[in-house]
TISE-964875 format. One line per field, with one value per atom (N, C-alpha, C): atom name; x, y, z. Coordinates in Angstrom, 3 decimals. Layout:
atom	c(CA_...)
X	c(X_...)
Y	c(Y_...)
Z	c(Z_...)
***
This chain:
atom	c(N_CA_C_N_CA_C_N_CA_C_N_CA_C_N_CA_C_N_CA_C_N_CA_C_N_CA_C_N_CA_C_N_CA_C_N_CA_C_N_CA_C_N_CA_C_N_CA_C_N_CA_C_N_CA_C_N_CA_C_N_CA_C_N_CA_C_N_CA_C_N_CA_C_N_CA_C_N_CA_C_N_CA_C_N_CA_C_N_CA_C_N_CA_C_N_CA_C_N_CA_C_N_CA_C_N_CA_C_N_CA_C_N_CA_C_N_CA_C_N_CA_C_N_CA_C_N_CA_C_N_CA_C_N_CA_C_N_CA_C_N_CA_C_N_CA_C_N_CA_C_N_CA_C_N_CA_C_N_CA_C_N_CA_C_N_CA_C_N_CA_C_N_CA_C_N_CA_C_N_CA_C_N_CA_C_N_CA_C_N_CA_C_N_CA_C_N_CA_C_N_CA_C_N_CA_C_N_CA_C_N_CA_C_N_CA_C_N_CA_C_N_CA_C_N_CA_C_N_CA_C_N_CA_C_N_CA_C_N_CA_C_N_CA_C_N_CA_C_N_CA_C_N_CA_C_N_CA_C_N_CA_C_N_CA_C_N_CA_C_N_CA_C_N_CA_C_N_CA_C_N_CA_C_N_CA_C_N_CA_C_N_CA_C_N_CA_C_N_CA_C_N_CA_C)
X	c(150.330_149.024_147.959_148.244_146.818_147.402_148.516_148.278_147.756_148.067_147.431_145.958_144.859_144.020_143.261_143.883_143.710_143.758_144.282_144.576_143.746_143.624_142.104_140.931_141.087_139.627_139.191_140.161_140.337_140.115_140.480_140.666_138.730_138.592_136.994_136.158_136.198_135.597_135.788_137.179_137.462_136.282_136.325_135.260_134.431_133.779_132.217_132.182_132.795_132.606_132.418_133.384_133.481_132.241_131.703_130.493_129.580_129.407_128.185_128.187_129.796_129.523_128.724_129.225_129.131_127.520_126.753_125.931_124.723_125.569_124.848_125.256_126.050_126.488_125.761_125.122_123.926_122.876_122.314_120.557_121.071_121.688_122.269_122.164_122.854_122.926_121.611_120.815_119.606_118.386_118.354_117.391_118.090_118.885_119.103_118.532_119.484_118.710_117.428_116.370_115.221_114.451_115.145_114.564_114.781_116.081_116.524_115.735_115.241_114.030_113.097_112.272_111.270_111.411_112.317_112.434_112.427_112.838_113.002_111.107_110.805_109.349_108.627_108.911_107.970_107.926_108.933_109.556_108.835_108.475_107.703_106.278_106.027_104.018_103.831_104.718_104.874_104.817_103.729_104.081_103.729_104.429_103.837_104.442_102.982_102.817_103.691_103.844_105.070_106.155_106.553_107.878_108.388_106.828_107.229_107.327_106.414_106.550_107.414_108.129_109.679_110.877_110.684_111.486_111.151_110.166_109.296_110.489_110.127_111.208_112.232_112.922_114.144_115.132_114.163_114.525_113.958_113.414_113.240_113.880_114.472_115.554_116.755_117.103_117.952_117.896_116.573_116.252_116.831_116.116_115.953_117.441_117.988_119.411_120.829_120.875_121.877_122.342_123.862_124.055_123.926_123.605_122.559_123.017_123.113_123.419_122.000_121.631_120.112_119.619_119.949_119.177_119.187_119.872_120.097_119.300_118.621_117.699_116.412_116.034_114.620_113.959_115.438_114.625_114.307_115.382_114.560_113.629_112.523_111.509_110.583_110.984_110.081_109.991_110.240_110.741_109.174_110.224_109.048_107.643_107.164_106.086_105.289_106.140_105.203_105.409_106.394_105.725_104.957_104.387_103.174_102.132_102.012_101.031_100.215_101.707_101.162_100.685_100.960_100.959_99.351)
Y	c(123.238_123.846_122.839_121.459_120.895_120.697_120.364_120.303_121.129_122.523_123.318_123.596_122.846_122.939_121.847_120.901_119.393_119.965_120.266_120.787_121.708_122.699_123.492_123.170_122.200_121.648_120.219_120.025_119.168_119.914_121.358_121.795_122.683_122.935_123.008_121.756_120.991_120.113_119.651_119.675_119.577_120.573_122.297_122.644_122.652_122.192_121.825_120.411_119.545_118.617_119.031_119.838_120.557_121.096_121.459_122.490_121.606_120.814_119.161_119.038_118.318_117.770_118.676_119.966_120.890_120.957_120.732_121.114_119.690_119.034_117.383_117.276_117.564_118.157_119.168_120.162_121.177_120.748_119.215_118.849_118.150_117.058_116.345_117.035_118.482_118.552_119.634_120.100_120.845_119.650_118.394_117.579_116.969_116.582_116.328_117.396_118.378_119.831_119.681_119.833_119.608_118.645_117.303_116.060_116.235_116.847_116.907_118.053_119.137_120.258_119.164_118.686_117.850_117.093_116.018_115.229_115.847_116.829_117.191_118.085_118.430_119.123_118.038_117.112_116.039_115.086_115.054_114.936_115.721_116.502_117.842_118.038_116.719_116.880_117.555_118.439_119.525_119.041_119.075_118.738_120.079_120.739_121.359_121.500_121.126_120.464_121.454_122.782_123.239_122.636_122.608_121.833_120.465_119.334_118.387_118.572_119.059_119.670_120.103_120.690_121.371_120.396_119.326_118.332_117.266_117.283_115.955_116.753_117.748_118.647_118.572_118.782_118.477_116.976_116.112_114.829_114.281_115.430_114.669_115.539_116.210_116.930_116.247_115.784_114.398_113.517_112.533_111.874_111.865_113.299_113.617_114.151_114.946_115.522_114.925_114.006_113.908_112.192_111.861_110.431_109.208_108.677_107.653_106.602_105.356_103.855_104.036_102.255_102.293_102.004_101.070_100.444_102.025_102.894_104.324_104.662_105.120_106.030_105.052_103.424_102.970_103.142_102.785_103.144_104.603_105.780_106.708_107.015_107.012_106.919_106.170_105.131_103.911_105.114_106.055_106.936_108.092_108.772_109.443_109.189_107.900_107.655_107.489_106.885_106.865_108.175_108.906_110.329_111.371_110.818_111.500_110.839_109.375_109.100_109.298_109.862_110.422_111.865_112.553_113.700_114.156)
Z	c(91.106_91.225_91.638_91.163_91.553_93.251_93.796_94.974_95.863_95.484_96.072_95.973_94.937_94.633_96.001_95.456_96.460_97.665_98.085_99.494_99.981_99.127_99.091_99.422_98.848_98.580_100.217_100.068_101.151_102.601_102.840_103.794_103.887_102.866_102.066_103.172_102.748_103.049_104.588_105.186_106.713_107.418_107.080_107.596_107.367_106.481_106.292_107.625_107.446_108.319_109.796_109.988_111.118_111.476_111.084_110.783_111.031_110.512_110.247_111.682_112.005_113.464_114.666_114.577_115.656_115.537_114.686_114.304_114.959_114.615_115.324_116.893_117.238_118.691_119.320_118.738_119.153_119.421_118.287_118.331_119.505_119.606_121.040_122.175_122.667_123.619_123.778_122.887_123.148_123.778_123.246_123.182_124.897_125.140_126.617_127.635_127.135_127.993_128.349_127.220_127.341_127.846_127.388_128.171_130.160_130.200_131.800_132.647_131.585_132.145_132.474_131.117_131.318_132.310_132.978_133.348_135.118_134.959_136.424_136.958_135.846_136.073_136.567_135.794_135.580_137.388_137.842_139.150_140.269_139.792_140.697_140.576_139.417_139.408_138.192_137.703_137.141_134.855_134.405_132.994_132.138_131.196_130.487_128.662_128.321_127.220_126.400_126.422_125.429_125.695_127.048_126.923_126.271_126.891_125.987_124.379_123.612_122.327_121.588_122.935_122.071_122.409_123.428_123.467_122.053_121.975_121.078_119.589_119.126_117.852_118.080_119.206_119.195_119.027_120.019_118.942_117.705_116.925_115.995_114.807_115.073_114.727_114.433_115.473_115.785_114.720_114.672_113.835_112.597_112.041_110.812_110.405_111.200_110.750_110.922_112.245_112.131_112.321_112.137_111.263_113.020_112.417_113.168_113.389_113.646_113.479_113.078_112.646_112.019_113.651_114.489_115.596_116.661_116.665_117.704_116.850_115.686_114.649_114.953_114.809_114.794_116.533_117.189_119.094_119.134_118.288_118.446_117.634_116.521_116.081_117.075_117.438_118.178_119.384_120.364_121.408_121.002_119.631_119.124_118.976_118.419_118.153_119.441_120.656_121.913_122.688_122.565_122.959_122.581_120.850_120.097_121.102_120.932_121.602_123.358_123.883_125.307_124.847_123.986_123.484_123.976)
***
């Protein structure tokens, strides 16, 4: 019985992980999306401040949610803070 518990529980926890990643894999590829809209408007003369706004949340979404190295987490804060300030 406990193996089957263990195993349970283990397989418990595989999809939660599962779940985590996919989930850190979503802020990633929404925040590119957005940066590559932005980036291509921006190419065209073209800025509009909702878009950056909802790019600016989406990496900081990033930030805040998902697992980081410390030096990939302080360049992006350091990222954030100067795109408040063009803000």
């Amino acid at each position: 019985m406990a193996h089957a518990a263990e195993a349970r529980t283990l397989r418990i926890a595989d999809t939660i992980k599962v779940k985590k990643d996919e989930r850190q894999i979503e802020r990633y590829r929404n925040t590119q999306h957005r940066a590559s809209n932005l980036d291509r408007n921006l190419s065209r003369g073209k800025l509009h401040k909702g878009d950056l706004d909802r790019m600016i949340d989406d990496l900081k979404n990033v930030v805040e949610h998902n697992t980081l190295q410390s030096q990939d987490r302080d360049a992006l804060v350091n990222d954030l803070r100067d795109l408040r300030a063009r803000d």
